[in-house]
Gaussian input, Z-matrix of N, CA and C with variables (Angstrom, degrees):
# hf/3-21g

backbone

0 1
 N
 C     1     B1
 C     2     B2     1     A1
 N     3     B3     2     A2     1     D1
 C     4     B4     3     A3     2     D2
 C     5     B5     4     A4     3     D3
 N     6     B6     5     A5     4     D4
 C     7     B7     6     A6     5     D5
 C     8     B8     7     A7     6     D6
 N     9     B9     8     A8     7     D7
 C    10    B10     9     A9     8     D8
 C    11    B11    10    A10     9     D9
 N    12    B12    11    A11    10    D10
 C    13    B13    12    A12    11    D11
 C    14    B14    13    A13    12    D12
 N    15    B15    14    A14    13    D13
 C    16    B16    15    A15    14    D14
 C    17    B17    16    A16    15    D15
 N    18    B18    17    A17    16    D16
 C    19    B19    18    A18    17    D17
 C    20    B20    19    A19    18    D18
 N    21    B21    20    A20    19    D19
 C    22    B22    21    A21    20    D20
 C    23    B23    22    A22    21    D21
 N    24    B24    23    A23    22    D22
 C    25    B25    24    A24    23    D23
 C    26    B26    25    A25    24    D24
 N    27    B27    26    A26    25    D25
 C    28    B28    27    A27    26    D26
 C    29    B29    28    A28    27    D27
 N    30    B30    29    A29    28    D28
 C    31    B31    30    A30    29    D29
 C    32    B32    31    A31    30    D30
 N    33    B33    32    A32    31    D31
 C    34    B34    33    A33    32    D32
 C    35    B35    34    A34    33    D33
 N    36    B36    35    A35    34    D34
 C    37    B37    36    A36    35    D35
 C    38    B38    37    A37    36    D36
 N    39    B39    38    A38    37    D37
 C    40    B40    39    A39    38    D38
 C    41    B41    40    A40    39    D39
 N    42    B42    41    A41    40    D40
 C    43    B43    42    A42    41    D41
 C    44    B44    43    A43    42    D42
 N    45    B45    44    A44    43    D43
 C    46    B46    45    A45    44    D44
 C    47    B47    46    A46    45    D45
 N    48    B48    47    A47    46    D46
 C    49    B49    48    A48    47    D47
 C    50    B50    49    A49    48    D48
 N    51    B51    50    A50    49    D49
 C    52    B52    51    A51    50    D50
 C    53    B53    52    A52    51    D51
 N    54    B54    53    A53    52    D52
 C    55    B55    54    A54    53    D53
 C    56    B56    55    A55    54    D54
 N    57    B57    56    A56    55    D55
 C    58    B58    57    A57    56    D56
 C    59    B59    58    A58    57    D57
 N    60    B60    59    A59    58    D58
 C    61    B61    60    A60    59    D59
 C    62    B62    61    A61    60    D60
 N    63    B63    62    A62    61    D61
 C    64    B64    63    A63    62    D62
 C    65    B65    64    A64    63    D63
 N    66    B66    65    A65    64    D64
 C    67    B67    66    A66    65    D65
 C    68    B68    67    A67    66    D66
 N    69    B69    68    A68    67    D67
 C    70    B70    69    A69    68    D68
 C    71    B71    70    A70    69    D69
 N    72    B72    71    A71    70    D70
 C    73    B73    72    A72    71    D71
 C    74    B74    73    A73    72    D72
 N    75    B75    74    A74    73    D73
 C    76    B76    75    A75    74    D74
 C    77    B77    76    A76    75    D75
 N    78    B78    77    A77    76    D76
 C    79    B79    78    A78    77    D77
 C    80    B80    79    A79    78    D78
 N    81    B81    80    A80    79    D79
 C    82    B82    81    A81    80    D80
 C    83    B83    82    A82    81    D81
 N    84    B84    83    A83    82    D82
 C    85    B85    84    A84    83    D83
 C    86    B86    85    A85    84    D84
 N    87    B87    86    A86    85    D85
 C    88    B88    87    A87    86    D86
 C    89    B89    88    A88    87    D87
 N    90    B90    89    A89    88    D88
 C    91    B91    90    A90    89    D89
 C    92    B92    91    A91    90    D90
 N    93    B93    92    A92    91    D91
 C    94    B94    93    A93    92    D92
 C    95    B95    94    A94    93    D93
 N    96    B96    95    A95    94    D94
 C    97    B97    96    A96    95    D95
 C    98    B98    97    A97    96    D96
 N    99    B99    98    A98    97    D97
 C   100   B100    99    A99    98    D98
 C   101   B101   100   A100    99    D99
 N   102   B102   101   A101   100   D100
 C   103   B103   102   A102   101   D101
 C   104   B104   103   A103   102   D102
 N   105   B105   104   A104   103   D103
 C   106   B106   105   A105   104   D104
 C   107   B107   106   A106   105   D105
 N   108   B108   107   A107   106   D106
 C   109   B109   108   A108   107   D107
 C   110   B110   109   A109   108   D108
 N   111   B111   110   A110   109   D109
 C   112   B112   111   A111   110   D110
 C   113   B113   112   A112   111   D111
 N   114   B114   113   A113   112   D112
 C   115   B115   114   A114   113   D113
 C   116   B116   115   A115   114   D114
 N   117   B117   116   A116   115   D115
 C   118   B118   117   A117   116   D116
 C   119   B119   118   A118   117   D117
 N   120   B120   119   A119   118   D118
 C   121   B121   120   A120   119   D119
 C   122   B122   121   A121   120   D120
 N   123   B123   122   A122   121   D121
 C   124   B124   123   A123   122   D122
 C   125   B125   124   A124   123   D123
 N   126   B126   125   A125   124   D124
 C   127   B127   126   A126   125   D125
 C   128   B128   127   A127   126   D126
 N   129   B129   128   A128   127   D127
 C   130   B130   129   A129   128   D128
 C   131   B131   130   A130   129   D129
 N   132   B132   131   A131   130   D130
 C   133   B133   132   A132   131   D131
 C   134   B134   133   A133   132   D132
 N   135   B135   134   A134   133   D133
 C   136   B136   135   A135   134   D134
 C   137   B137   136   A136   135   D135
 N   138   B138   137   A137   136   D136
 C   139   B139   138   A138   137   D137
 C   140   B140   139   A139   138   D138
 N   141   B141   140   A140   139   D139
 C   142   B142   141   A141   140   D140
 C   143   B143   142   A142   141   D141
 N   144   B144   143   A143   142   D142
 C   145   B145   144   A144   143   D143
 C   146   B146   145   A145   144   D144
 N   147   B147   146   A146   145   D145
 C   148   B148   147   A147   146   D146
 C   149   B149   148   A148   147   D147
 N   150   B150   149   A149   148   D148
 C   151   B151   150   A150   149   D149
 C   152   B152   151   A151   150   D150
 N   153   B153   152   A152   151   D151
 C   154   B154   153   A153   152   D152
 C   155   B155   154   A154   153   D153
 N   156   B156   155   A155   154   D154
 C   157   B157   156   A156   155   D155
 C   158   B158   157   A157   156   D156
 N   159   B159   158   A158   157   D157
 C   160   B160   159   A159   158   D158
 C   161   B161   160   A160   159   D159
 N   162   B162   161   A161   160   D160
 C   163   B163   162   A162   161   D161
 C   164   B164   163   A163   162   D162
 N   165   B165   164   A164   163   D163
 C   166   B166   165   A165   164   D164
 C   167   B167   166   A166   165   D165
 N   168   B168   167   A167   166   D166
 C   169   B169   168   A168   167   D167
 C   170   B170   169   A169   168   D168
 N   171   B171   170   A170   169   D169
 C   172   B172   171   A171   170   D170
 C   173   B173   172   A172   171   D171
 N   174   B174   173   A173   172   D172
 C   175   B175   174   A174   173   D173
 C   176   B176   175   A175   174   D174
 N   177   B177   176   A176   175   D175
 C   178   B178   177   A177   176   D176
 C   179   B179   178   A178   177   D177
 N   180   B180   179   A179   178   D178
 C   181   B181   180   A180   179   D179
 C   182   B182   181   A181   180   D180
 N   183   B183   182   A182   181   D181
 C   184   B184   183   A183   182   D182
 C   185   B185   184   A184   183   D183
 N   186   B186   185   A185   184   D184
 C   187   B187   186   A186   185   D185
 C   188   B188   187   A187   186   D186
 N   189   B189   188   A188   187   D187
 C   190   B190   189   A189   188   D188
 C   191   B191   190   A190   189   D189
 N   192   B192   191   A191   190   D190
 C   193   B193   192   A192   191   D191
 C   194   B194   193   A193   192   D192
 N   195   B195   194   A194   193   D193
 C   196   B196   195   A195   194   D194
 C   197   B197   196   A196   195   D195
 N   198   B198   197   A197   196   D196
 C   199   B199   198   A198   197   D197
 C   200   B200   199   A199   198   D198
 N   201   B201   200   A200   199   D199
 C   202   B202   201   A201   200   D200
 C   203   B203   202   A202   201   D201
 N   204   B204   203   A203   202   D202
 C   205   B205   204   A204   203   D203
 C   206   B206   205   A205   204   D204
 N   207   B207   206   A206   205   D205
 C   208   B208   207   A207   206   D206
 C   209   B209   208   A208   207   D207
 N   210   B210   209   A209   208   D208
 C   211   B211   210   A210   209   D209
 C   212   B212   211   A211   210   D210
 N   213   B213   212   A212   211   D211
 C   214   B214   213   A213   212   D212
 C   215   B215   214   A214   213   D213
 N   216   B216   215   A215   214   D214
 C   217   B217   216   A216   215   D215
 C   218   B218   217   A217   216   D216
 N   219   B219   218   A218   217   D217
 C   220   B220   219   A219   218   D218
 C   221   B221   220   A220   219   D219
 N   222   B222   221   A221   220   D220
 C   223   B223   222   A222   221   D221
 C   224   B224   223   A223   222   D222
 N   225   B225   224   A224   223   D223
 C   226   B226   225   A225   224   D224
 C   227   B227   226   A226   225   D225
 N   228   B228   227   A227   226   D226
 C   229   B229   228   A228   227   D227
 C   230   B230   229   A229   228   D228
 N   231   B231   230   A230   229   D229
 C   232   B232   231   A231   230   D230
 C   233   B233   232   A232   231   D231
 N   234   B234   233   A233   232   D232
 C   235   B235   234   A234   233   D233
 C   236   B236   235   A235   234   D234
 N   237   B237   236   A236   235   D235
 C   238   B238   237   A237   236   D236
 C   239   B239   238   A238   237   D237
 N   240   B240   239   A239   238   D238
 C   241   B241   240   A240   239   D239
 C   242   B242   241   A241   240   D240
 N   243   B243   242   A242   241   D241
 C   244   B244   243   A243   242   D242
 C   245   B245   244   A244   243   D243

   B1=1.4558
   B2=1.5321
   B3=1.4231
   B4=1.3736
   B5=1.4354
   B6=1.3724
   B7=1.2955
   B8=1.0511
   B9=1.9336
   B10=1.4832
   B11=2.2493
   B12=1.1458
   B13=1.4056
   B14=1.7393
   B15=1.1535
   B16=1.7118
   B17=1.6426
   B18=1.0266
   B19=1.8081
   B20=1.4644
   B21=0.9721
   B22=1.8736
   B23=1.6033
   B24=1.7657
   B25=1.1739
   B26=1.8685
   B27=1.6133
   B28=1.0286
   B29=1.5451
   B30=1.2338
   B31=1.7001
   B32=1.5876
   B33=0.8576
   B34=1.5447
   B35=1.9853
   B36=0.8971
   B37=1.7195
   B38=1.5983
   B39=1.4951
   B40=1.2355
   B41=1.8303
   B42=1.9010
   B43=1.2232
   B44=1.6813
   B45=1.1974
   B46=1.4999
   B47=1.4774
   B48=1.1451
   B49=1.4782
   B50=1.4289
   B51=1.6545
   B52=1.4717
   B53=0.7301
   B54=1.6289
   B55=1.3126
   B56=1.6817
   B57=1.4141
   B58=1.1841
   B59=1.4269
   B60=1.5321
   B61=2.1509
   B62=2.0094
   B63=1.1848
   B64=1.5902
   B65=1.9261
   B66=1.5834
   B67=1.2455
   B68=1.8008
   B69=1.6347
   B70=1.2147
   B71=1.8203
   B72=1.7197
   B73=1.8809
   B74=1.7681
   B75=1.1104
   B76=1.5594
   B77=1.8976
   B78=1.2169
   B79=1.7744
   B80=1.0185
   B81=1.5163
   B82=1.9217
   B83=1.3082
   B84=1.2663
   B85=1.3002
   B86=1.5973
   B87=0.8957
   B88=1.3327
   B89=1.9996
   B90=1.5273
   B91=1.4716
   B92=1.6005
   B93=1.4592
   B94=1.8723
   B95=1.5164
   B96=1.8476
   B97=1.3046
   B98=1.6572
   B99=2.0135
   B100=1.7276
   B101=1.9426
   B102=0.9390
   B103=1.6067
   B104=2.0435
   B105=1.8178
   B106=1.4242
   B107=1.6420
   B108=1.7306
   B109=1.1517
   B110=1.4075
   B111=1.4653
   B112=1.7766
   B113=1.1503
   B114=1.4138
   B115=1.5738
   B116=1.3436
   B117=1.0902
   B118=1.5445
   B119=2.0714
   B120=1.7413
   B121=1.4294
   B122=1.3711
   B123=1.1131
   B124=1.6832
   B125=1.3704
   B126=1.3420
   B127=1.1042
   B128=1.4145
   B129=1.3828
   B130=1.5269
   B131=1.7408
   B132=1.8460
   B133=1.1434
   B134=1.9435
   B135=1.3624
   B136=1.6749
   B137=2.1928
   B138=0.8818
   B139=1.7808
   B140=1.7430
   B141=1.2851
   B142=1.7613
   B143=1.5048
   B144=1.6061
   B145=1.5528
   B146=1.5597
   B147=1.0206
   B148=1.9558
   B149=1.5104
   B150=1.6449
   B151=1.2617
   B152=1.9013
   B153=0.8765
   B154=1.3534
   B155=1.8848
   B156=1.9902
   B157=1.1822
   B158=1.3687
   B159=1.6967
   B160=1.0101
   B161=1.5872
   B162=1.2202
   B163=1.7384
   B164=1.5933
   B165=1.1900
   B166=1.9326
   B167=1.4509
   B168=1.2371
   B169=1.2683
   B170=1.6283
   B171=1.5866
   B172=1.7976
   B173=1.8290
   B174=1.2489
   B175=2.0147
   B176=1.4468
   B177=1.9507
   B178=1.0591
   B179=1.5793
   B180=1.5927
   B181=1.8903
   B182=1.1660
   B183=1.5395
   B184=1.6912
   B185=1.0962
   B186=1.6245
   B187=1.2975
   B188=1.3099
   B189=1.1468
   B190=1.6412
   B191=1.6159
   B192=1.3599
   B193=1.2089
   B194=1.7255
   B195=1.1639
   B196=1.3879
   B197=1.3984
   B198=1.5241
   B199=1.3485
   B200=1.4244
   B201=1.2938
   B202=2.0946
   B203=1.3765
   B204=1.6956
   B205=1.0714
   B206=1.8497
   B207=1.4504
   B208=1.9818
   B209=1.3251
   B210=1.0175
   B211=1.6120
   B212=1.6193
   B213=1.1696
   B214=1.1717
   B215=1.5916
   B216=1.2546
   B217=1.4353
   B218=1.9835
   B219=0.8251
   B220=1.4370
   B221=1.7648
   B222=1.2738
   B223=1.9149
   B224=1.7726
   B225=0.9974
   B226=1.4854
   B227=1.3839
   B228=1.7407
   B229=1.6653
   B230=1.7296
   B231=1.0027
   B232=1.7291
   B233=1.0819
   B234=1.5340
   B235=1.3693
   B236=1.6040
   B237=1.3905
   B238=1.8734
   B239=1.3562
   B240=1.7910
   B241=1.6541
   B242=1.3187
   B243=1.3543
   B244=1.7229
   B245=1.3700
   A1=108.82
   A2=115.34
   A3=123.27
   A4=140.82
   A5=132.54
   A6=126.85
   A7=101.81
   A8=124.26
   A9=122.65
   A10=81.99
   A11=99.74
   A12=95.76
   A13=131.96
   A14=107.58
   A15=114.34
   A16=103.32
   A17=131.01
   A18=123.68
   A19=101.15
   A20=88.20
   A21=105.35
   A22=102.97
   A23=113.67
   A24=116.42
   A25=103.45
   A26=117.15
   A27=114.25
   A28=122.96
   A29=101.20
   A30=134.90
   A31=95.36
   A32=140.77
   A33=129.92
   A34=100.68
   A35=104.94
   A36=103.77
   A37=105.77
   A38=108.19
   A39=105.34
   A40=101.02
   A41=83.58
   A42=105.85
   A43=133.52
   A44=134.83
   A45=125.30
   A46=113.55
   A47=130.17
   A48=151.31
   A49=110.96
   A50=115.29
   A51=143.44
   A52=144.60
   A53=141.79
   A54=116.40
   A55=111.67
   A56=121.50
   A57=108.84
   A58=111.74
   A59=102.85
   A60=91.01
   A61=79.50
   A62=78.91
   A63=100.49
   A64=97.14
   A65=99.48
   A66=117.75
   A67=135.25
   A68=102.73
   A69=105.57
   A70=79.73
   A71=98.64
   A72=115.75
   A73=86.09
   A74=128.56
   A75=130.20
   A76=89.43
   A77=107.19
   A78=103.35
   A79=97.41
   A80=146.81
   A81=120.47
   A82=98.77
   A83=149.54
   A84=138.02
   A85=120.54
   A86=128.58
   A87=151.73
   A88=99.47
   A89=93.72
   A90=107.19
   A91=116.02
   A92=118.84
   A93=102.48
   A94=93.47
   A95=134.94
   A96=112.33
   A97=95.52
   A98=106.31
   A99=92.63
   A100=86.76
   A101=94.51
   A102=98.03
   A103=92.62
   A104=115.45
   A105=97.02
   A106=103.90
   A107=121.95
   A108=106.47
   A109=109.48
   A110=122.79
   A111=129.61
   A112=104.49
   A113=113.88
   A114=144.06
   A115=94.54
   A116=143.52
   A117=142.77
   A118=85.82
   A119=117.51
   A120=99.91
   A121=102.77
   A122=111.52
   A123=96.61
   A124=121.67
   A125=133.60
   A126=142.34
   A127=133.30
   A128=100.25
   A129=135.59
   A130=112.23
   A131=101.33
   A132=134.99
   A133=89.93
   A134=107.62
   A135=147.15
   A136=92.63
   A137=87.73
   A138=122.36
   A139=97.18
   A140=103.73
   A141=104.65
   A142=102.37
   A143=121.37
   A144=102.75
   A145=107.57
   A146=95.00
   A147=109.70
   A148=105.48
   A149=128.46
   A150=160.93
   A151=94.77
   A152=144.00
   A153=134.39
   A154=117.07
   A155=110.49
   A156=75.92
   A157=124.60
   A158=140.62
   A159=123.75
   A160=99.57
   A161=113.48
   A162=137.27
   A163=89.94
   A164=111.58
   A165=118.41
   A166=123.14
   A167=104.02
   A168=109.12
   A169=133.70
   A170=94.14
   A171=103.92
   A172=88.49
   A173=89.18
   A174=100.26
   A175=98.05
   A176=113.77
   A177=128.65
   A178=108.58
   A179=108.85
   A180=118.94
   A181=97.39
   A182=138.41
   A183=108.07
   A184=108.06
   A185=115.03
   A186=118.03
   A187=128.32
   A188=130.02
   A189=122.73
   A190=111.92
   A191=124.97
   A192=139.86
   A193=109.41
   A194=97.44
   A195=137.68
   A196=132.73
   A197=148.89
   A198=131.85
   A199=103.71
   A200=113.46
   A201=123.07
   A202=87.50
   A203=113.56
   A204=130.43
   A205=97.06
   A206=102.20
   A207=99.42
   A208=103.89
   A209=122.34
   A210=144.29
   A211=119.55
   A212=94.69
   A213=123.55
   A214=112.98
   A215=113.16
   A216=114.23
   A217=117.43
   A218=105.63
   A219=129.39
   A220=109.25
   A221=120.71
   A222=134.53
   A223=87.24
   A224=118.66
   A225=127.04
   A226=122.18
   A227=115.42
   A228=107.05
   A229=78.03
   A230=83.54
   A231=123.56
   A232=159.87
   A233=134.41
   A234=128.24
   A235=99.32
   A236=98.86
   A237=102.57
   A238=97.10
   A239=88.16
   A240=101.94
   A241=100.46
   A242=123.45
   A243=155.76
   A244=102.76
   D1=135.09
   D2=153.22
   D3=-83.73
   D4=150.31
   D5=-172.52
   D6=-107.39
   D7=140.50
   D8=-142.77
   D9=-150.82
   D10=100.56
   D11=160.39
   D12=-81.41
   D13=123.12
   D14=-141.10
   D15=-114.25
   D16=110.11
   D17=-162.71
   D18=-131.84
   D19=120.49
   D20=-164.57
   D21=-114.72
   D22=110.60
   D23=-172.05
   D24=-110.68
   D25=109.14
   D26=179.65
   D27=-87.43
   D28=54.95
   D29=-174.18
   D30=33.10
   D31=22.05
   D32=179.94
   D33=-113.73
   D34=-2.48
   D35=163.70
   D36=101.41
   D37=19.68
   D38=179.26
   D39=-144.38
   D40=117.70
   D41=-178.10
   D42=-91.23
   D43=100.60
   D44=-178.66
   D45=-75.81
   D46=147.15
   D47=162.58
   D48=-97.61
   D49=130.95
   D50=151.17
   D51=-102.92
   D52=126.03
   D53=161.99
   D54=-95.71
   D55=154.16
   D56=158.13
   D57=-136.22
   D58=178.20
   D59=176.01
   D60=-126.83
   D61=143.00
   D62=173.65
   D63=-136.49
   D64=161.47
   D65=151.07
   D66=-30.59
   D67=-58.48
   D68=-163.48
   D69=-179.30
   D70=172.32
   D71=-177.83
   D72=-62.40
   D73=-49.50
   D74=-142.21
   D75=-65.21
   D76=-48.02
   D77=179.84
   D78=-80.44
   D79=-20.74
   D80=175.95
   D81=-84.46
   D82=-17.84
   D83=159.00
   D84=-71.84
   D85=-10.48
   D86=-172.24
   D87=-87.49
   D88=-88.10
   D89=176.64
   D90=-53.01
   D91=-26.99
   D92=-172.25
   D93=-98.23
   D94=1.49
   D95=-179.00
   D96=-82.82
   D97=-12.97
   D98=-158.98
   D99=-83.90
   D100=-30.86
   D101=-159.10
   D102=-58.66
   D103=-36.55
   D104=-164.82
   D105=-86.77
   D106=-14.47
   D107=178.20
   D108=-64.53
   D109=-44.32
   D110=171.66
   D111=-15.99
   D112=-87.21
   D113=171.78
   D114=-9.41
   D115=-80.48
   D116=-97.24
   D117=-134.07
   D118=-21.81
   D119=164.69
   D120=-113.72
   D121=11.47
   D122=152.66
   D123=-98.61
   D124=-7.07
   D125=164.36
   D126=-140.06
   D127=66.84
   D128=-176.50
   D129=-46.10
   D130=-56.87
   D131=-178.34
   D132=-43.10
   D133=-82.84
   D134=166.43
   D135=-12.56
   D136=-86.45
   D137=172.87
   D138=-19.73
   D139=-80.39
   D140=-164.37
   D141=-89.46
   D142=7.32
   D143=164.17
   D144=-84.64
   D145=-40.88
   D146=-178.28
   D147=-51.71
   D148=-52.30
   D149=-162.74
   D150=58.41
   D151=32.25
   D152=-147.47
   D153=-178.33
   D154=62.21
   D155=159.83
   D156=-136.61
   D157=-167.63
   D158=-166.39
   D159=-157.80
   D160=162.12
   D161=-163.86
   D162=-133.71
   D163=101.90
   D164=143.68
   D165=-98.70
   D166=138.66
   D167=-177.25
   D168=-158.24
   D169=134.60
   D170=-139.52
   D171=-116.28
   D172=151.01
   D173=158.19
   D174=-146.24
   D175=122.05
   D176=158.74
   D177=83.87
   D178=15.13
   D179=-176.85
   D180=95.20
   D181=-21.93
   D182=-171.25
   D183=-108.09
   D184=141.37
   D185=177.89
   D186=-31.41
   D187=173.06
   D188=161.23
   D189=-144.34
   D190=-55.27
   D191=168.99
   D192=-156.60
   D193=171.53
   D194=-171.41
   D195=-109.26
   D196=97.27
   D197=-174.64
   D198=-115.24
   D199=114.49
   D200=-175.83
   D201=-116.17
   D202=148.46
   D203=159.94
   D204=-145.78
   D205=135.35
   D206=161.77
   D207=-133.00
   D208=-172.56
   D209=160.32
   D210=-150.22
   D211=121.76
   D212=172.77
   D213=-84.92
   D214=134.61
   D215=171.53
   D216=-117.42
   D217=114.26
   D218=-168.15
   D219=-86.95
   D220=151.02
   D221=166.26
   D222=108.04
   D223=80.47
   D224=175.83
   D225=138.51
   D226=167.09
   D227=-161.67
   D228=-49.44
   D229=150.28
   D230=130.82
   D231=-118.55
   D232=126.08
   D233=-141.63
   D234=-122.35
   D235=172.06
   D236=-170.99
   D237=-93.75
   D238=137.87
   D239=-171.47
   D240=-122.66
   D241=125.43
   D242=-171.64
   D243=-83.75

């Protein structure tokens, strides 16, 4: 098993830290897309107030991948979102 540091930003500026042990990258990419779709339909409400969230994820300090999801809400001005 590997140790996979997991930083879950619920776009509101507050970040949690994980560790986990997985198999290999192929199961931490596997397990944090199931773990961020969870996230994001269990807290829909959570989800489009934030519009902004994201899954980083490191083994040993170096990056590895990335999981971003936002929502945009559309039928009115719209302004540029960073």
């Amino acid at each position: 098993m590997e140790t996979y540091c997991v930083a879950i930003d619920d776009g509101r500026g507050r970040t949690q830290e994980y560790e986990m042990e997985l198999p290999s990258v192929g199961a931490a990419q596997e397990e944090l897309t199931r773990i961020f779709g969870d996230m994001i339909s269990n807290g829909v409400a959570e989800f489009w107030a934030a519009r902004a969230w994201q899954i980083s994820v490191s083994k040993a300090g170096m990056p590895l991948f990335v999981l971003k999801a936002s929502a945009l809400q559309l039928g009115g001005p719209v302004t540029a979102v960073r």
